[in-house]
C-alpha positions in Angstrom: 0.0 0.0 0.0 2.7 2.3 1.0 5.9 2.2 2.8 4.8 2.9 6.2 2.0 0.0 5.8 2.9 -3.4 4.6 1.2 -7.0 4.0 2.1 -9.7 6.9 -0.4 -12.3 5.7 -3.5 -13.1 4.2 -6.6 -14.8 6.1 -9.5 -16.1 4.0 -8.4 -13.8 1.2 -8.2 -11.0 3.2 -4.9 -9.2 3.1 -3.8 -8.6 6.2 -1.8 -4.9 6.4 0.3 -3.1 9.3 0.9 0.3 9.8 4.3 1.3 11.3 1.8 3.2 13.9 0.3 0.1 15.2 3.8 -0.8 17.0 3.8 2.5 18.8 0.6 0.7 20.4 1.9 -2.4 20.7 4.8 -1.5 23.0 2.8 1.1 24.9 0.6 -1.8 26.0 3.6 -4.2 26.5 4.9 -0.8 28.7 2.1 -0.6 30.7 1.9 -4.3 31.3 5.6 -4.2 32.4 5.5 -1.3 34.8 1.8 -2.5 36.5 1.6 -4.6 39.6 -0.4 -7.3 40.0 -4.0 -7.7 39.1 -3.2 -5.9 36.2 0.3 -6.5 35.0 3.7 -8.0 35.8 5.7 -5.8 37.0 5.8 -7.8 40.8 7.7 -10.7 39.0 10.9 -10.9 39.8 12.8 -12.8 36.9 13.2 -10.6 34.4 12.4 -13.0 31.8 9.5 -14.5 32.8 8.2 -10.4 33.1 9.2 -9.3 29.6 8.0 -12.6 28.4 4.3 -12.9 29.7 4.1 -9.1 28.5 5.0 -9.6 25.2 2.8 -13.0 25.0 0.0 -10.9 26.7 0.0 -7.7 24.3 0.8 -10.5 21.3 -3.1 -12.2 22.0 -4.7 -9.1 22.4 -3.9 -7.6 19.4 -4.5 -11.3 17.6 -7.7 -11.0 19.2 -8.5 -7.3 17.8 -7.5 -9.3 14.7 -9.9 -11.6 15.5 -12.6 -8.8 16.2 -12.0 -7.4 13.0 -11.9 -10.6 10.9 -15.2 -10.8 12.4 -16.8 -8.0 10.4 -15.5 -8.7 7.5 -16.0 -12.9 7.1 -19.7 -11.9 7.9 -19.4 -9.5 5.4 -18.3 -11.2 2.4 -21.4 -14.2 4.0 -23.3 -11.0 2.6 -21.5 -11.1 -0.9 -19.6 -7.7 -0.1 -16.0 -7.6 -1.1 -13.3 -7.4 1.8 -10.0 -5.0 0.5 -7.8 -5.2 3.5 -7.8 -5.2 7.1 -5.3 -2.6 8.7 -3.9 -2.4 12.0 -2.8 1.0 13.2 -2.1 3.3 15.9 -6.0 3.8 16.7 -6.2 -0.4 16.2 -8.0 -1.8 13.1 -10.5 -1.3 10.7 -11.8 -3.3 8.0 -12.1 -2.2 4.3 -15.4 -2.7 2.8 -15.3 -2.6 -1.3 -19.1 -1.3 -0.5 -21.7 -0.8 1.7 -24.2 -3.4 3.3 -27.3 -3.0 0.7 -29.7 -3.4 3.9 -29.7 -1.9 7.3 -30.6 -5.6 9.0 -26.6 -6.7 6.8 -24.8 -3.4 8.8 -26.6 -3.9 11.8 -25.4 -8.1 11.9 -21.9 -6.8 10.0 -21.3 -4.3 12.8 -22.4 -6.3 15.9 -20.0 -9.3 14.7 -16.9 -7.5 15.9 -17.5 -6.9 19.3 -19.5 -9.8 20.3 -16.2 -11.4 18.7 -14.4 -9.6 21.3 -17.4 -10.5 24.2 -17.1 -14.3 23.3 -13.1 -14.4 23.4 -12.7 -12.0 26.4 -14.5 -14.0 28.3 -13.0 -17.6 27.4 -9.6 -15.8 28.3 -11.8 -15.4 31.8 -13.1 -18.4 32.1 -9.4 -20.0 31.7 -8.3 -17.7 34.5 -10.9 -18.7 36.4 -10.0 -22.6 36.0 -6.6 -22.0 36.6 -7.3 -20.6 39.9 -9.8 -22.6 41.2 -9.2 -25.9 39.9 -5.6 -26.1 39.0 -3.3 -27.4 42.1 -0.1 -26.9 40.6 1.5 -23.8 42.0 4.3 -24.2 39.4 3.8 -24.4 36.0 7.4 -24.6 35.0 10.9 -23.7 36.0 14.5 -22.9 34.7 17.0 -21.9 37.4 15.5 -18.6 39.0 13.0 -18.5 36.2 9.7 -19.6 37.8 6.8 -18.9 36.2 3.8 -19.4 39.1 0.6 -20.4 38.2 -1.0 -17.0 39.6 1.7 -15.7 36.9 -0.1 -17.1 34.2 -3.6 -16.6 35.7 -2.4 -12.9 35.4 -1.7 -13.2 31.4 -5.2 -14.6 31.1 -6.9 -12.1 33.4 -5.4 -9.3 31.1 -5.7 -10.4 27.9 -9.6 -11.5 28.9 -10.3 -8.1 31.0 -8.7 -6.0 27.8 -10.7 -7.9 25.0 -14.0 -7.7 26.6 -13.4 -3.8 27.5 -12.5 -3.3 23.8 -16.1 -5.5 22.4 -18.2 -3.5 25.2 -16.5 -0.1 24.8 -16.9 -0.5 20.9 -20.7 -0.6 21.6 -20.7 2.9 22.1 -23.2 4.3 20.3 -20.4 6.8 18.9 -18.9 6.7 14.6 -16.4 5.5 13.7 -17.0 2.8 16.5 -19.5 -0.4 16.6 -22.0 0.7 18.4 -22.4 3.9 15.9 -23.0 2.2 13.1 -25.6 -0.8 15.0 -27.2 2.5 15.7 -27.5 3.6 12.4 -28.1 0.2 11.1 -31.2 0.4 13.0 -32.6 4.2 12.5 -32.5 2.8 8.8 -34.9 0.6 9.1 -37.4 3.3 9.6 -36.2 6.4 8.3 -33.6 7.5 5.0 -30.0 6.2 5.5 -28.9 9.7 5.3 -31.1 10.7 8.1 -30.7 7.7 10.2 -26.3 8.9 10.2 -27.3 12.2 10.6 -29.4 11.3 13.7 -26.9 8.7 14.8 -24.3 11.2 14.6 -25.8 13.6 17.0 -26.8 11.1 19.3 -22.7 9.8 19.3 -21.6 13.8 19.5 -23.7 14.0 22.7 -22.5 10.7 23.8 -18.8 12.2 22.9 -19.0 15.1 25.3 -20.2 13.4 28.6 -17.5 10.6 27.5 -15.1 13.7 27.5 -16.6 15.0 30.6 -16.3 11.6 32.5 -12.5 11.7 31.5 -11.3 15.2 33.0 -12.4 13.0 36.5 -11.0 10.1 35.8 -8.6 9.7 33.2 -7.7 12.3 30.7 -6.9 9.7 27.8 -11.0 9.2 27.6 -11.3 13.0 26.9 -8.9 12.7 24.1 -10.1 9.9 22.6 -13.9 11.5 23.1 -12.4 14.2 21.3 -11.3 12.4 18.7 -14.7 10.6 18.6 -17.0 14.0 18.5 -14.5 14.8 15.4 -15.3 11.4 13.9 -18.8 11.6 14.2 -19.0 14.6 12.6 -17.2 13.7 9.6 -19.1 10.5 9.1 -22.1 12.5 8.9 -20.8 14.6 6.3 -19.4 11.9 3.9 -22.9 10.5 4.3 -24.7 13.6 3.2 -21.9 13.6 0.0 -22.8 10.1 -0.5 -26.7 11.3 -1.1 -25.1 14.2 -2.8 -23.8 12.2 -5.6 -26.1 9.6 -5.1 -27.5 8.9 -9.0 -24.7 11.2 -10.6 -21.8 10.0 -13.1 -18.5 11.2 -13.4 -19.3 13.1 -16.7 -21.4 15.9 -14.6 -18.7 16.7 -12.0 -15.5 16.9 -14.5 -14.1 19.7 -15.9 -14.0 19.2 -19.8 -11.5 22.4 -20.7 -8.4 20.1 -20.3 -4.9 22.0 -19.9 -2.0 19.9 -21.3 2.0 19.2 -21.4 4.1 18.1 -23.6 6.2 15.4 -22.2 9.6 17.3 -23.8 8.5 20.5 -22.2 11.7 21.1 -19.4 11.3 21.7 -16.3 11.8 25.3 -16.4 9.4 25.5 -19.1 6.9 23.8 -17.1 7.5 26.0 -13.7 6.4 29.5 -15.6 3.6 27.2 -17.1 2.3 26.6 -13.8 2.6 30.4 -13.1 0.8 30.9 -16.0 -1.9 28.5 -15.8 -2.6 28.6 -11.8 -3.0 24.7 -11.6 -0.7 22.3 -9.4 -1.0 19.3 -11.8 -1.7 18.7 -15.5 -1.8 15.4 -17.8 1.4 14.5 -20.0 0.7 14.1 -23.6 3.5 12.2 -25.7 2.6 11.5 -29.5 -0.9 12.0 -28.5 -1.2 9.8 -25.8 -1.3 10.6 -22.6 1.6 9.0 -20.7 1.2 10.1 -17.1 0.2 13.1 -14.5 3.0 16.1 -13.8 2.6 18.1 -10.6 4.4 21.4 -9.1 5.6 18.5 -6.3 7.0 16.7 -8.6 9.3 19.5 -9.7 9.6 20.8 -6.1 13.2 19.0 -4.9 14.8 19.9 -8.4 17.8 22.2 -8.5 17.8 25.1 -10.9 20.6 23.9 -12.7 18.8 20.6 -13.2 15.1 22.6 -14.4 17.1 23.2 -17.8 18.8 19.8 -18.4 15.3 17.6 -17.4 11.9 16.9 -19.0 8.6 16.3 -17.6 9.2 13.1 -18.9 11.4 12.5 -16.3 9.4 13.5 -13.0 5.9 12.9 -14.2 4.1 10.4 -12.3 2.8 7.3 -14.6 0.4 6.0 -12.5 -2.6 7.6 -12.0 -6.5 7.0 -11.6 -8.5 6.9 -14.7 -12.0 6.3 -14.8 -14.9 7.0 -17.4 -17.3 9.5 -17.7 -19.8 7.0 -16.6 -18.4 6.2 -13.7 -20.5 6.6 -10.2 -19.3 10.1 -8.9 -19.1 8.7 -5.7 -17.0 5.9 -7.1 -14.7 8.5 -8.7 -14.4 11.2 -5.4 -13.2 8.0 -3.4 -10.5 7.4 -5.9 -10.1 10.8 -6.0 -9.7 11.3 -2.2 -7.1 8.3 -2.2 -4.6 9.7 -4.9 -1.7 11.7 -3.9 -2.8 14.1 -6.3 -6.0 14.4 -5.6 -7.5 14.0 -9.5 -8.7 11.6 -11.6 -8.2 11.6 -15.5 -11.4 10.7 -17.7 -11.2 8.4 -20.6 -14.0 7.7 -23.3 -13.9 3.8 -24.5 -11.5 4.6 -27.0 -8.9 5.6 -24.8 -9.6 9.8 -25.8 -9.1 12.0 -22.6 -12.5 14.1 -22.0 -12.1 15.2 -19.0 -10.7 15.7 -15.5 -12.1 15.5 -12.1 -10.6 16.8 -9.0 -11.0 17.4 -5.3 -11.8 21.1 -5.8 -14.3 20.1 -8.9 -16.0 18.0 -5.8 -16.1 20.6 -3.3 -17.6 23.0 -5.6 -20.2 20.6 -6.3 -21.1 19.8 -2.3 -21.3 23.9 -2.3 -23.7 24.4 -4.7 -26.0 21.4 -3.8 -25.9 22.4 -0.1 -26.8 26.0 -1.2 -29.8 24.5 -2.9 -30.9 22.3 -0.1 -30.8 25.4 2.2 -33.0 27.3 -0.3 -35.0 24.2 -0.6 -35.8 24.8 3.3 -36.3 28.2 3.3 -39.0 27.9 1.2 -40.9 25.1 2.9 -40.2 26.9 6.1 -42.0 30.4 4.5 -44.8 28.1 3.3 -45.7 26.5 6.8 -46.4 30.4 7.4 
């Protein structure tokens, strides 16, 4: 995907991706498990093995059980028919990457709810195991290698963690707050009686308020909770606007966002050339054309780290990007402003079946768009508002 995310497996089909983030979290945890006492971590052990060890074991499960949590969603998912891209664990945890949408609001509601009962079940078999272990087992040793002893209450310990941290994370993801679980069960179930755009825009709300005495609880008691409410008002927010620019282009191709008045360069054109073109022009990126054809995407970044020696001596040729995102003009809008949102340079090129570039779509071309169809929708309730006078 990128060098700070890379594939470490693949499960079902399902490409499995970490980014570089997700260890900052994995030896927080490990930290914390390290420096806590007993109930809740290791640090009262005294071989210094046996305490690195059944932290790094402990942290290991629970983030193969998030995996688990988040395998959940998505093998339920694709029992729905819905195509799984990736699942991605980073600094926040995971997420899973739908190619779309449940169809029906009962599909979300089971697709969303699969994650943290995931997380209920295994939490509490890693309880249950504790629970065994200290009532049932008699052997106070499990084994021993010189003055590395690990104690059956030493193990009971890895299971209590691992158990007590899975089950917070399934019932703390029930939440009715976006991006998490219990936002989008939520909104799975306002749709079965009102729009899906409604039913996140109510959802939303309900999370925001949700979000604040979250926040609130945390200046008391831990300050982590009012970040991470923070974080959560913020997310709930923008989940309620991509929804309303999903209805936006809801029904709308490609062809009636793009802009058809295409700016070329030629692929010899030097880089000097190309910076007063830029200057001239007032746009950051423009496709190459080489014997007609066009042969890849040129931005002012792209130029950015070259000396002014070397602007004479190279092309655009030699900078320009050659991939880049190419769809048609009949492609769903809201298709297109995902790819769009994804590239580097933030456009899309538009091709007609024979290969002839009609058109280009980019961020700004969206945004305008969103303007002028929120504008209309406020007129549109002005006027109803007038005529309930």
């Amino acid at each position: 995907m990128s060098f700070t995310t890379f594939r470490i497996m693949k499960i079902r089909n399902i490409p499995i991706y970490i980014n570089i983030t997700f260890f900052l979290t994995f030896f927080f945890v490990m930290f914390i498990l390290i420096r806590t006492a007993f109930p809740f971590g290791f640090a009262d052990i005294e071989s210094v093995y046996i305490k690195y060890g059944l932290s790094f074991v402990a942290t290991f499960l629970f983030f193969a059980l998030l995996l688990l949590h988040e395998l959940a969603h998505s093998l339920v998912a694709s029992y729905y028919g819905i195509a799984i891209k990736n699942i991605t664990l980073f600094f926040f945890g995971g997420v899973s990457v739908f190619e779309e949408e449940p169809e029906k609001p009962s599909q979300e509601l089971v697709v969303s709810a699969a994650g943290p009962l995931a997380s209920v079940i295994s939490g509490l078999f890693f309880i249950v195991l504790y629970l065994i272990l200290l009532f049932v087992s008699d052997l106070d040793v499990i084994f021993s290698f010189g003055d590395n002893i690990l104690y059956k209450i030493d193990l009971g310990t890895l299971f209590l963690n691992v158990g007590s941290l899975t089950l917070f994370l399934g019932l703390f993801n029930l939440i009715p707050i976006f991006p998490l679980d219990g936002g989008r069960i939520l909104r799975a179930f306002l749709a079965m009686f009102q729009p899906h755009q409604k039913a996140t825009e109510t959802a939303a709300k309900i999370g925001q308020i949700f979000a604040i005495f979250l926040a609130i609880f945390g200046l008391f008691f831990n300050i982590w909770l009012t970040i991470l409410a923070l974080f959560l008002y913020l997310a709930a927010g923008a989940e309620s606007k991509r929804a309303a620019e999903s209805s936006y282009l809801e029904g709308v191709t490609t062809k009636e966002i793009m802009t058809k008045e295409i700016i070329t360069v030629d692929s010899k054109t030097s880089i000097y050339e190309f910076i007063n073109f830029v200057i001239k022009y007032k746009h950051p990126a423009y496709p190459v054309i080489e014997n007609r054809d066009v042969v890849g995407i040129v931005s002012i970044n792209n130029v950015h780290p070259i000396s002014e020696a070397e602007q004479y001596a190279l092309t655009v040729s030699d900078v320009m990007d050659r991939d880049f995102v190419a769809v048609k003009p009949e492609t769903p809008a809201y298709e297109t402003f995902m790819a769009v949102g994804m590239s580097p340079i933030g456009r899309a090129l538009v091709f007609d079946d024979y290969r002839n570039l009609v058109g280009i779509v980019t961020k700004s071309d969206f945004m305008l768009y969103f303007s002028i169809k929120e504008i209309k929708d406020d007129s549109i309730k002005e006027i109803e508002n007038d005529s309930d006078f």
